[in-house]
C-alpha positions in Angstrom: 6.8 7.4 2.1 3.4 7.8 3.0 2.5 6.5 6.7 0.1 3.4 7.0 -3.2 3.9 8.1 -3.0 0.5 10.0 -2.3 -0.3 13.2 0.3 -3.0 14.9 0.4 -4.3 18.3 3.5 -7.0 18.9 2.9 -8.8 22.0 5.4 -10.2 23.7 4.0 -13.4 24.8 2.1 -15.2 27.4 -0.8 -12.3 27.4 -3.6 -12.5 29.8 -6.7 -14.1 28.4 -9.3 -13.9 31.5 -8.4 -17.1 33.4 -8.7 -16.9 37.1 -4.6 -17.9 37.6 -3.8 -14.9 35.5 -5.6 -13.0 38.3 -3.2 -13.7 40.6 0.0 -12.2 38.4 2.0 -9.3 39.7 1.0 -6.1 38.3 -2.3 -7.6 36.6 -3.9 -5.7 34.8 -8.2 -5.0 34.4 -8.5 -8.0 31.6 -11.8 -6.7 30.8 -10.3 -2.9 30.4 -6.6 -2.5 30.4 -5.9 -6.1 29.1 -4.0 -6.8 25.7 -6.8 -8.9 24.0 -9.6 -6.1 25.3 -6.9 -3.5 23.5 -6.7 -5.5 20.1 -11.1 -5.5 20.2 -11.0 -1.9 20.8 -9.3 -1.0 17.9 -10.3 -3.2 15.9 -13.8 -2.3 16.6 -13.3 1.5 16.2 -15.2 2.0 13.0 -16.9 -1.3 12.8 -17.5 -4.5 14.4 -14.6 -6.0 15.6 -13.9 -9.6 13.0 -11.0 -10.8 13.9 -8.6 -14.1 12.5 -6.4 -16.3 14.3 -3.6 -17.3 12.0 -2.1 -20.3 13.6 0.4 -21.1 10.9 4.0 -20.4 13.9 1.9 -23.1 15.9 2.4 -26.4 16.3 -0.7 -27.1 17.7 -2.8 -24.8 15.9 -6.1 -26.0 16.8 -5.5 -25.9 20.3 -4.3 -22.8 20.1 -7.4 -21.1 18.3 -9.7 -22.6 20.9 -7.7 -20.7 23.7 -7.9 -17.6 21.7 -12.1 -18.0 21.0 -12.5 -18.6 24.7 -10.4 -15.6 25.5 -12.4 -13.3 23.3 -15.9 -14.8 24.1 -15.2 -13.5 27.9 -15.1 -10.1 26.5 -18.2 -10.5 24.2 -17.1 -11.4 21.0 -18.5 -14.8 19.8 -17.7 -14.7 15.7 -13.4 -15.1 15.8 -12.0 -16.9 13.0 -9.0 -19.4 12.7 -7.4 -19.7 9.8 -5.4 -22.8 10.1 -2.8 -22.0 7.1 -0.2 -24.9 7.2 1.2 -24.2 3.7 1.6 -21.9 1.2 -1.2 -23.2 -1.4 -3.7 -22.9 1.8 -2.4 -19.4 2.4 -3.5 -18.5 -1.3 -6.7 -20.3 -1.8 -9.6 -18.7 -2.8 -10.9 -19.7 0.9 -8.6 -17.8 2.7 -8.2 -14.3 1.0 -11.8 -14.2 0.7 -11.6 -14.8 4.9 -8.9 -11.9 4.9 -10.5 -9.5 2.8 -14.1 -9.8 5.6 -11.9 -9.2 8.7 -10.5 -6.1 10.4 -7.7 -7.6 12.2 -5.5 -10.4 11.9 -3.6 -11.8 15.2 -0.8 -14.2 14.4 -0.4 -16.8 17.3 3.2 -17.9 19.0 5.1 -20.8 17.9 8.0 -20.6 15.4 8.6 -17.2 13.2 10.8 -19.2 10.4 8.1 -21.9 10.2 5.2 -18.8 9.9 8.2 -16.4 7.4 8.7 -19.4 5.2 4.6 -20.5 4.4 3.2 -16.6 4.3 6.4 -14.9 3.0 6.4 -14.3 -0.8 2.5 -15.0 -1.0 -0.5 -13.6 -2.1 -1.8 -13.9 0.9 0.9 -11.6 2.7 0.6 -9.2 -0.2 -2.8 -7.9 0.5 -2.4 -8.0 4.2 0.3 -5.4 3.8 -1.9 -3.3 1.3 -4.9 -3.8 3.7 -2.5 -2.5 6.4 -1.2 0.7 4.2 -4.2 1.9 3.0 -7.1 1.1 5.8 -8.2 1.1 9.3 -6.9 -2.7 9.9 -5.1 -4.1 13.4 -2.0 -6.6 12.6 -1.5 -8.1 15.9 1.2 -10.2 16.5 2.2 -12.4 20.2 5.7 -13.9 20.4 6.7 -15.5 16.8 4.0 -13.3 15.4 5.4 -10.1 17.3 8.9 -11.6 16.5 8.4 -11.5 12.8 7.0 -7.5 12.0 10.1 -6.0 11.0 11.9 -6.6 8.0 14.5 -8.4 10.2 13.5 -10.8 12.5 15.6 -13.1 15.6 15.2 -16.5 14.0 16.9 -18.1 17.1 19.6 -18.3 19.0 20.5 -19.9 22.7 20.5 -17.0 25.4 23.2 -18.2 27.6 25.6 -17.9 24.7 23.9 -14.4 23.0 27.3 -12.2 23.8 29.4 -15.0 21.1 29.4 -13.5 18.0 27.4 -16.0 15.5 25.6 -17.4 18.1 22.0 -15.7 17.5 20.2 -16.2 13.7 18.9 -13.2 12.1 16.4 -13.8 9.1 13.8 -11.4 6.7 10.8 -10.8 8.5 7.4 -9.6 7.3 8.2 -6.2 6.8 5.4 -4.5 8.2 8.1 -2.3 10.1 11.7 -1.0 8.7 14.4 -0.6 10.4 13.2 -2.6 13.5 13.5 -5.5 15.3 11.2 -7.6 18.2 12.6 -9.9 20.8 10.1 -11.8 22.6 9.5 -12.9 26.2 12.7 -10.6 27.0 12.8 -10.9 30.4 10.9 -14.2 31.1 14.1 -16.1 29.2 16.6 -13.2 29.8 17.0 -11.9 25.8 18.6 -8.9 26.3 22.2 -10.5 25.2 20.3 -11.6 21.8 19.0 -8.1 20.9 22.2 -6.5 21.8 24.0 -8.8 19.4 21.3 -8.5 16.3 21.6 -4.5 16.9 25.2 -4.7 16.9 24.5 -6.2 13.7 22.4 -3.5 12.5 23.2 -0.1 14.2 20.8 1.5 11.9 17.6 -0.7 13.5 15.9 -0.3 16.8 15.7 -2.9 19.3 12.2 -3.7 21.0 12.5 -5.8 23.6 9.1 -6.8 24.8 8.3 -8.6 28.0 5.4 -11.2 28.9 2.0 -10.1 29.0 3.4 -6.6 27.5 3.2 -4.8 24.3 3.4 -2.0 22.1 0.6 -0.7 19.9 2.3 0.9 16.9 0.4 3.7 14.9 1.7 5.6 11.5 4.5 3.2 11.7 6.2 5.2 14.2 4.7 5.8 17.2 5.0 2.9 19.9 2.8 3.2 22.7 3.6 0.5 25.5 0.2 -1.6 26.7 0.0 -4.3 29.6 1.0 -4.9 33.0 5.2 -5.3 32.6 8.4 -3.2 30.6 9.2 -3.0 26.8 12.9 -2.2 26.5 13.9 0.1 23.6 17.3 -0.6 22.1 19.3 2.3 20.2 22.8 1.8 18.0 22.5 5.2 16.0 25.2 6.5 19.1 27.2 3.1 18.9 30.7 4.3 19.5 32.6 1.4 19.5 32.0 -2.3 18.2 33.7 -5.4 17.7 31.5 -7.8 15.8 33.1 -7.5 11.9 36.1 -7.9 13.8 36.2 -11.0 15.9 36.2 -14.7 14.9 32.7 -16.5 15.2 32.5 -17.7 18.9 33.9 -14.6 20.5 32.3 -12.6 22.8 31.1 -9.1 21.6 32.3 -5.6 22.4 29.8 -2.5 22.3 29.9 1.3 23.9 27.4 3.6 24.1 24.2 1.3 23.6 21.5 3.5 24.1 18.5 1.9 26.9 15.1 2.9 27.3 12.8 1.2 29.7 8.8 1.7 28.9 5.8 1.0 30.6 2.0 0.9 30.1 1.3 4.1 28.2 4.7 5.4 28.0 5.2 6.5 24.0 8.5 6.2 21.8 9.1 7.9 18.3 11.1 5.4 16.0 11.7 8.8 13.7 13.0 10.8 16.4 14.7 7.9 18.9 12.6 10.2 21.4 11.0 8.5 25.1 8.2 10.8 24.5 6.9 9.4 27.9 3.1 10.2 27.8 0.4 8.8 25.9 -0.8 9.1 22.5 -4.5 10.1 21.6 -5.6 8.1 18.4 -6.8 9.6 15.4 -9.3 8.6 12.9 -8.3 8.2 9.5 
């Protein structure tokens, strides 16, 4: 299979947009150099001016949300960001909106809830020229919480954390599918997810696990290189060496039971192969295509 010629970052959440409190975070980075939104304009804008989307369709309060996201972006000198305010499927199709998707060079999915933003996009027109857009040209998917959660072809729909280590107790659901084979937990340290990624990859042995903390991301390139971006840790989890694992076993309700669960901790720059499972551990140089 061919490699895509797009790029993905999946946030993890709760990314620095300029404000003055966000200063004051441990570990903060440069928001008008290192920052995640500075990261999504740079490569975005790497063969043309940067036109970027807001799809607010996971958010409840999607209007709110775009404006945060157009004040965030004028601070770094960009004036013309879209929103496209999808709140159904027949508004995902119009003639409107795929017109809007076929001017821009990068689509960044807000946070809310993945089902709500799987169930209006998935299966539509919309979705399929994204994807095609994504294999075939120099176009930026970004993705922060739900719209990080949903990239791989299976996505955490849910589940409470405190009770992530009972068999049943965390919902797995068909992502996007702009990734195989992987899946994205969210805000993973901030609300402690580690228990719910364990459990979906003890479910799936055959997928990685990304783990990606607040303010914290990975920017993905030929669909298998991760490179880790802003100021905290993305945690990498491996089944492929799983040697022993209770989950078809047990009753639902039961706690879990899983050996050799390989951990890897990155950090900003740090690289992984999905291909190889290799910590590659220094950057990446991008490439043109």
């Amino acid at each position: 299979m061919q490699s895509p010629k797009g790029y993905l970052i999946a946030i993890g959440g709760a990314e620095d947009k300029g404000s003055e409190a966000e200063k004051e975070r441990q570990n903060s980075l440069d928001f008008f150099k290192e920052g995640i939104l500075q990261q999504i304009v740079d490569l975005a804008g790497k063969k043309s001016t940067p036109k970027i989307e807001v799809v607010t369709t996971a958010s409840s309060i999607p209007d709110e949300v775009a404006q945060i996201y157009k004040k965030a972006f004028k601070k770094l000198g960009l004036v013309d960001i879209g929103h496209l305010k999808i709140t159904n499927r027949e508004e995902a199709d119009s003639k409107k909106t795929l017109e809007r998707l076929e001017k821009c060079n990068c689509i960044l999915f807000s946070g809310g809830d993945q089902l709500r933003l799987c169930s209006i996009v998935g299966g539509t027109e919309f979705l399929d020229i994204l994807r095609e857009r994504f294999e075939k040209e120099h176009f930026v998917i970004a993705g922060t919480s739900a719209g990080a959660a949903c990239m791989g072809n299976t996505m955490i729909a849910g589940g409470e954390e405190s009770k992530a280590y009972l068999k049943g107790r965390v919902e797995l659901s068909i992502g996007l599918s702009f990734l195989r084979d992987v899946i994205i937990d969210t805000h993973f340290d901030a609300r402690g997810r580690f228990g719910r990624l364990a459990q979906a990859i003890a479910a799936q042995p055959g997928a990685i696990g990304i783990g990606l903390d607040e303010d914290t991301g990975i920017v993905i390139e030929k669909g298998r290189m991760l490179r880790a971006i802003g100021s905290s840790s993305v945690v990498i989890v491996d089944g492929s060496s799983i040697s022993h694992n209770n989950i078809a076993d047990i009753k639902s309700g039961m706690p879990i039971s899983i050996s050799s669960l390989e951990v890897s901790i990155m950090t900003n720059s740090d690289v992984y192969d999905i291909d190889t499972r290799e910590f590659v551990g220094v950057k990446f140089n991008h490439h043109e295509n």
